[in-house]
N, C-alpha and C positions, 0 to 999 in steps of 0.2 A: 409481372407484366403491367404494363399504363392503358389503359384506353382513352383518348383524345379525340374529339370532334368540332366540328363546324359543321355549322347549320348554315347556305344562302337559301334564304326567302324569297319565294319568285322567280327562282333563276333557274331556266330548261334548256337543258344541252342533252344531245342525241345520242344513244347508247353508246353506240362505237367510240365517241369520245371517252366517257368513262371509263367504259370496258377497257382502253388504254392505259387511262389514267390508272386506273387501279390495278391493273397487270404490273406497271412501273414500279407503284407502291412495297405491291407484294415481294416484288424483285430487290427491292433495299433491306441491305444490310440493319440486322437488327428487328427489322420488321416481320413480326409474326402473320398478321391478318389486316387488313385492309378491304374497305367497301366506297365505291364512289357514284351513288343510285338516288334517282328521285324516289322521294321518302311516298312510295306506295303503300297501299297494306300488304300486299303481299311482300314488296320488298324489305317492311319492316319485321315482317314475318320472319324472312333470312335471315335479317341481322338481329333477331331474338334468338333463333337457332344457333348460332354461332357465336352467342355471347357477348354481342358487339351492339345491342340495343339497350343503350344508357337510357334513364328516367325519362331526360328531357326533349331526347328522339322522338318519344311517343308524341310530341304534340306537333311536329311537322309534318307538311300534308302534302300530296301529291304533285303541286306546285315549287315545292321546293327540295332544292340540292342539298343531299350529307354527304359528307364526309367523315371516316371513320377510323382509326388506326391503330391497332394494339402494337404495341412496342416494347422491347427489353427496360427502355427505360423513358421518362417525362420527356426527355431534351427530346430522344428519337423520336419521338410521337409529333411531336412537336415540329421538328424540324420535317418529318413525311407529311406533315398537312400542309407545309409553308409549300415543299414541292410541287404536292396536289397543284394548288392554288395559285402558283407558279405557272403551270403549264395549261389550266384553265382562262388566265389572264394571254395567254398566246394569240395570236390571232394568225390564220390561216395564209400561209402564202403558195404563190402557186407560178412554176416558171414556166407555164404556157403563156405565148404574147399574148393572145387575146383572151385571154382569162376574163377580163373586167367587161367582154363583152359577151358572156356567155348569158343565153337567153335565164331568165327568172320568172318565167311562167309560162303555162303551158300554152298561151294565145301565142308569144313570141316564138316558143320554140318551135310551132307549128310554121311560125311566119318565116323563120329562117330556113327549115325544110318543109318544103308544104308536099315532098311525097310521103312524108312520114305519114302513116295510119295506123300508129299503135303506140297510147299511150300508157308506159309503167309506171304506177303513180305508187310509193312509200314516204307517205309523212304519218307523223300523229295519227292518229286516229279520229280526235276533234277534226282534221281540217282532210280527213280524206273524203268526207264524201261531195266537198264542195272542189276539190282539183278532176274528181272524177266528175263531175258536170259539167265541168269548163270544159275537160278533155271530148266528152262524149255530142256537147254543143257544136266543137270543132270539125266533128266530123269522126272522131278517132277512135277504133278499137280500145278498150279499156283491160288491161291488164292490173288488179286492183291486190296489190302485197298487202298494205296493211289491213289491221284488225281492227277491234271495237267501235266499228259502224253499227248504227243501229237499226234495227232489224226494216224499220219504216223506209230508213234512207234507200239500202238495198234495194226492195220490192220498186222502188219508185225507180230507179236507177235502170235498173233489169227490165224492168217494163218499158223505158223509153227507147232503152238500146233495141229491145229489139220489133220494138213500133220504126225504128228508122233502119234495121238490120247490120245493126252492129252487135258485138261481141263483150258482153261487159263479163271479164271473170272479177271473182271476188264478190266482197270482199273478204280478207282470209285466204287469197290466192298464191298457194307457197310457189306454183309450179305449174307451166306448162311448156311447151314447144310446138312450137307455131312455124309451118315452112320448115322445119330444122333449124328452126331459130329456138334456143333458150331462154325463157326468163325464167325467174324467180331460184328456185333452186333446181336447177335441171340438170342431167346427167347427159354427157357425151355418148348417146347412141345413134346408131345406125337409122337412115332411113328404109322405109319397108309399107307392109301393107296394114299393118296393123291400127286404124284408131283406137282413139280412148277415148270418153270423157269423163271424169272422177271429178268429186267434191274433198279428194284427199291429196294433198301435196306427195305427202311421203308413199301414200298408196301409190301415183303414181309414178315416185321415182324407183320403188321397190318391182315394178312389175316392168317396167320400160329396163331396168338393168338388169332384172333375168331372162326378158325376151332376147336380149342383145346379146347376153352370156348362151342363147342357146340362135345363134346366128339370126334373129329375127326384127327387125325392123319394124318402124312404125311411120304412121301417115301422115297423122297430128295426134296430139296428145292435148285436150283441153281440161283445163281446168274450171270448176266455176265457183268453187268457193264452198267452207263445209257446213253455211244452213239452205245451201241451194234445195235440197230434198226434204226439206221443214215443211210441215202445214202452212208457215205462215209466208214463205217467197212461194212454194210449189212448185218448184220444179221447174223456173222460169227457163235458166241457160242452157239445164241438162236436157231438158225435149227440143230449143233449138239446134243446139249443138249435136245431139243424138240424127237428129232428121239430115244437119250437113252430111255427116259424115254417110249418113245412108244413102248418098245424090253425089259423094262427091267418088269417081270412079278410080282416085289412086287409090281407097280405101274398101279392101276385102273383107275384112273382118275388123269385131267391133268388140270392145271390152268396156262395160259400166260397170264403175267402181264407188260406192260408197258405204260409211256408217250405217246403222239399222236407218233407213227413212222412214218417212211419216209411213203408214199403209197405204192413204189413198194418193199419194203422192206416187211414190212404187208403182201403184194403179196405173196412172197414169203415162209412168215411162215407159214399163211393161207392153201397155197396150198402142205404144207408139215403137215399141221394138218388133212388134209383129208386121207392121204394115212395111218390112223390109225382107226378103231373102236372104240378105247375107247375115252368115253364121255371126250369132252374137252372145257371147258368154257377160255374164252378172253375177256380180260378187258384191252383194248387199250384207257386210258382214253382222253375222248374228240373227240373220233375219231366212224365215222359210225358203227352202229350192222349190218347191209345188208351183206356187205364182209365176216362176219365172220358165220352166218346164212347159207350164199351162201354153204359154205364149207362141212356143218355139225356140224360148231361148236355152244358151247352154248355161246350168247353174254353178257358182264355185261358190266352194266355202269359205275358202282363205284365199290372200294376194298369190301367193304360189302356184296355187291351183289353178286360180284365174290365169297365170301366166302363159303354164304348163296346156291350157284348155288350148287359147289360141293361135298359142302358137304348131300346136298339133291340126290348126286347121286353116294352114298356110301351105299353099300350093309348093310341091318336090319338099316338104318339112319331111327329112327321114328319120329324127329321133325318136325317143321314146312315147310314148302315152302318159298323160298324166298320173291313171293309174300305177302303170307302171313304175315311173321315176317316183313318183311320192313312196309305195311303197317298198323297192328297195333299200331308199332312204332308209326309211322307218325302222328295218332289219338293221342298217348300221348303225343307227342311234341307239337302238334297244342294247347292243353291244357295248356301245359306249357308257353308255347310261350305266350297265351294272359296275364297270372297271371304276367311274368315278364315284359313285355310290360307296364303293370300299373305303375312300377316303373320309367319310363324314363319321362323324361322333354320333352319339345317343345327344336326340335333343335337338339337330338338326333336321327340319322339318320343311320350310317354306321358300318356295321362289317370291322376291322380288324382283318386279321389272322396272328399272327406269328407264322410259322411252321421249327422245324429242321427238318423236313424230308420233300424233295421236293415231293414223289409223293403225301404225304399226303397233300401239300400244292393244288399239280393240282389237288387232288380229292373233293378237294372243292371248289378250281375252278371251275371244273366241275357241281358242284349241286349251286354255286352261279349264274352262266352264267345264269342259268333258273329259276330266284329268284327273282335278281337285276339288276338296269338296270348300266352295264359296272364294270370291276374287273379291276383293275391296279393290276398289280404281274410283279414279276423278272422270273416267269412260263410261263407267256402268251404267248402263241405262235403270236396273234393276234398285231402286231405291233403298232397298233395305239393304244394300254391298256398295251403293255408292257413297263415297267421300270426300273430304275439301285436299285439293291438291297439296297444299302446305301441311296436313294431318301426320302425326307419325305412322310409322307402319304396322299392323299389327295381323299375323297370319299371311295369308296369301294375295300379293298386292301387283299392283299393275300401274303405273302414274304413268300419264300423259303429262310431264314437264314442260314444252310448249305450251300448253291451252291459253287459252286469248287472255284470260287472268293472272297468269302467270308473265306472261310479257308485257305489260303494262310497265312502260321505265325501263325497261330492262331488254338488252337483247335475247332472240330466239335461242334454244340451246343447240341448234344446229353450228350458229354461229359463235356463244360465247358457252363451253364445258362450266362456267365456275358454280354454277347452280346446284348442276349435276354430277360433279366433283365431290360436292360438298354433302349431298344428298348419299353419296356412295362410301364415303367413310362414316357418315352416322350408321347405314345399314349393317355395317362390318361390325359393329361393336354388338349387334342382338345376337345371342350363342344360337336363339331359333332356328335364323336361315342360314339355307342350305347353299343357297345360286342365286346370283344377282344377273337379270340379264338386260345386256344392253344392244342397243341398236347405234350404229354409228354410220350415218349417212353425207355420204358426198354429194359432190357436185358443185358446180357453177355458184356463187356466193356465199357458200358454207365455209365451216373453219378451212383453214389453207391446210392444214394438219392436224386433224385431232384426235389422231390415236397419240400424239406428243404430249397433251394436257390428257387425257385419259388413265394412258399407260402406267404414270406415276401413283396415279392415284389409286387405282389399281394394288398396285406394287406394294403401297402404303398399307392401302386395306388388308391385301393378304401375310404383309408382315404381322400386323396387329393380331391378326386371328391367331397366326400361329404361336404368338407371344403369350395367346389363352390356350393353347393345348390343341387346337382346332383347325380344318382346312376349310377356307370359304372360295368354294365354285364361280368362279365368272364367263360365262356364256356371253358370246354376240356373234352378229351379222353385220357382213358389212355392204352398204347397198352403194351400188357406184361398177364403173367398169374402169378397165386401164384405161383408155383414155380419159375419163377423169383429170383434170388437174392434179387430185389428191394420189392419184394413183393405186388404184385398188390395193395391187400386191403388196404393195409397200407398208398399209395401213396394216393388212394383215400380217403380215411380218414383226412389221412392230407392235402390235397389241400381243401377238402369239411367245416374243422375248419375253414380256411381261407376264404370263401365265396365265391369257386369255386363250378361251375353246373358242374358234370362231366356226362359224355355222355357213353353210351355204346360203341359207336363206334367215330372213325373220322369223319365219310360219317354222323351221330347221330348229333353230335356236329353242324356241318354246316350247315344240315336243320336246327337246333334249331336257330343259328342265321339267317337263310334266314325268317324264317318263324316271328320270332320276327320285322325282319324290313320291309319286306314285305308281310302283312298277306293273303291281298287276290290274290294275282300269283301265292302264291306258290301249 
């Protein structure tokens, strides 16, 4: 095999480019591996992992474009860079007539619909906090996708919006649904009475598509981005947004959702969840139920639970209790658990989890913590278990594969598998683990298909295992309903060809691996 590269200096094109580019790559004849990433560190990281970080990689920086190509032979390497390069020199055409008059800033595009009141802002990260100022100047709801704002810009941002009583989510805002309107990564559910407001993208779409799966609707679902519950913003969007929702009368019940927050932060929202009657369940994962209890509110452990909580206190709700449904579950896992257990060798030991959604990742954290003994994650709050995302695995592991470090140059893994593709056949070669589980989430601008790039790899993996004498477990959930673009069933159908356990839920998935490797704790 050749490995070939090109280095452009200075030169920034947008994931999805790439991520094309290098799809095409991989797709040629001859061509083993291919990378086409602004040379981050972490992205260099990858392409160290993979074999594909030549000497003089290392001195390319964040600013600039590699391109990277192992090939059967010189000529092929050679000839896949020319194509790379080929189709980077393209330039964009478009057969809408008025293309060339399509607004290029958010003043114009306000000026050409002036009832718009909500701007979705994803650039860079360098230049997101100055399009959310122009947007928020204009008069506009801010809807904030991208990440690595810095923490100053935020607080300043959040503070003006809602000195003039606007809505700034973000930034870091995967998801919300506003009116029954979708942005970011949102799931096709039902209207209802349910609010939300969470600082977790994935949190959110994991509980908005089990409320939906148990006929329950929602009122608004906000987001406001995952340091909104920091010390250091406080809580700005989550106490407005909380007080809407408590004033606005489509909305019966009320679900907060996020990571462990600061404590006096908590404090704070806690003590502003009380000045409302209506039933409010919080699921502050990892973090004590007494505070929230204290209050009046209803406490959940997990996204599940939260789900299960509110929607059990939805007017003519005839299903189950949350007690209830979790622990029947629980009965059918433990069942499960020992028939797949039959399959492991001596020696197999450890769940890994790769997850693109962080809260889904700490909510397995969470039911691991009380399972197994110690989690290494890029989540851990707990410093002496926490880890660099790019680390290898070692024992009992949990990765948040999105985190804002991680996506730097590179798209979210919602959107682009090849990270976490890549990450799942190195885990297959350690004989330690047991179950790799994964989370695979739909909806509204996630992959079109991604049990398609999954499944294979999958497939891959558990070839390899058996090639050592060994069976390796793969566990997920899949978060999304049929109406979905993705089509729930379909995803599971296809991951289940492949020889994935799909799980009713995330919080589902992770018992099934606690309970596999540790039977009598759990």
């Amino acid at each position: 095999m050749q490995i070939q590269y090109v280095i452009r200096r200075g030169e920034y094109y947008d994931s999805v480019t790439l991520m094309q580019i290098a799809q095409t790559l991989i797709g040629a004849k001859a061509v083993d591996d291919a990378a086409v990433v602004m040379a981050t560190e972490a992205n260099k990281a990858i392409l160290r992992d993979a074999g594909l970080l030549v000497p003089l990689l290392r001195d390319a920086g964040p600013g600039d474009l590699v391109i990277v190509v192992k090939a059967s032979t010189e000529d092929k390497a050679h000839q896949a860079l020319e194509l790379a390069q080929a189709h980077l020199a393209e330039k964009p055409t478009s057969t809408a007539p008025s293309a060339q008059d399509r607004p290029r800033t958010i003043h114009s595009a306000k000026g050409s619909n002036p009832k718009a009141n909500v701007a979705v802002i994803s650039v860079a990260g360098a230049h997101a906090a100055a399009e959310a100022w122009e947007a928020l100047r204009a008069g506009l709801h801010v809807f904030l996708f991208s990440d690595n704002v810095s923490v100053e810009a935020e607080v300043s941002l959040k503070e003006y919006a809602v000195a003039h009583d606007l809505l700034m989510m973000g930034p870091g805002c995967g998801t919300a649904i506003i009116n029954g309107v979708g942005l970011g990564f949102a799931n096709a559910v039902p209207r209802g009475p349910v609010g939300i407001v969470t600082a977790a993208g994935t949190g959110l779409q994991e509980i908005t598509s089990l409320l939906a799966r148990r006929d329950v609707g929602i009122s608004q679902a906000i987001g406001t981005g995952g340091r909104d519950l920091s010390d250091s913003v406080g809580g700005i969007i989550t106490l407005q947004s909380v007080a809407a929702l408590q004033a606005d009368p489509a909305t019966r019940a009320l679900i907060i959702v996020s990571k462990p927050p600061s404590p006096a932060v908590a404090q704070r929202v806690l003590s502003q969840v009380g000045h409302s009657t209506k039933p409010t369940v919080v699921c502050f994962l990892g973090s004590d139920s007494a505070a929230a209890s204290a209050v009046g509110a209803i406490p959940a452990r997990t996204l599940q639970e939260a789900a299960y909580l509110a929607a059990a206190e939805v007017e003519g709700y005839e299903g189950a209790s949350a007690d209830e449904a979790i622990e029947r579950e629980t009965v059918d896992l433990r069942k499960q658990s020992a028939r797949l257990r039959s399959r492991l060798v001596a020696g197999q030991q450890y769940p890994r989890g790769l997850f693109s959604g962080g809260t889904l990742a700490s909510e397995a954290l969470v039911i691991w913590r009380s399972m197994v003994d110690g989690v290494r994650s890029n989540v851990s709050l707990d410093p002496g278990w926490r880890v660099d995302g790019l680390a290898r695995c070692k024992g009992n592991c949990a990765w948040d594969l999105g985190a804002e470090e991680l996506t730097i140059g590179r798209l979210h893994p919602m959107i682009d598998s090849s990270l976490r593709t890549r990450r799942l056949i190195e885990e297959a070669s350690d004989p330690t683990v047991a179950a790799i589980v994964l989370d695979v989430v739909l909806g509204h601008g996630a992959h079109p298909d991604p049990a398609s790039e999954l499944a294979p790899a999958v497939a891959l993996a558990r070839e390899t295992a058996l090639a050592r004498s060994r069976e390796l477990l793969f566990l997920a959930s899949v978060t999304g309903t049929e109406a979905d673009p993705q089509i729930r069933s379909r995803q599971v159908e296809e991951l289940t060809r492949a020889g994935v356990i799909v799980c009713a839920s995330n919080a589902a998935a992770a018992r099934l691996a606690g309970l596999i490797i540790r039977p009598r704790r759990a």
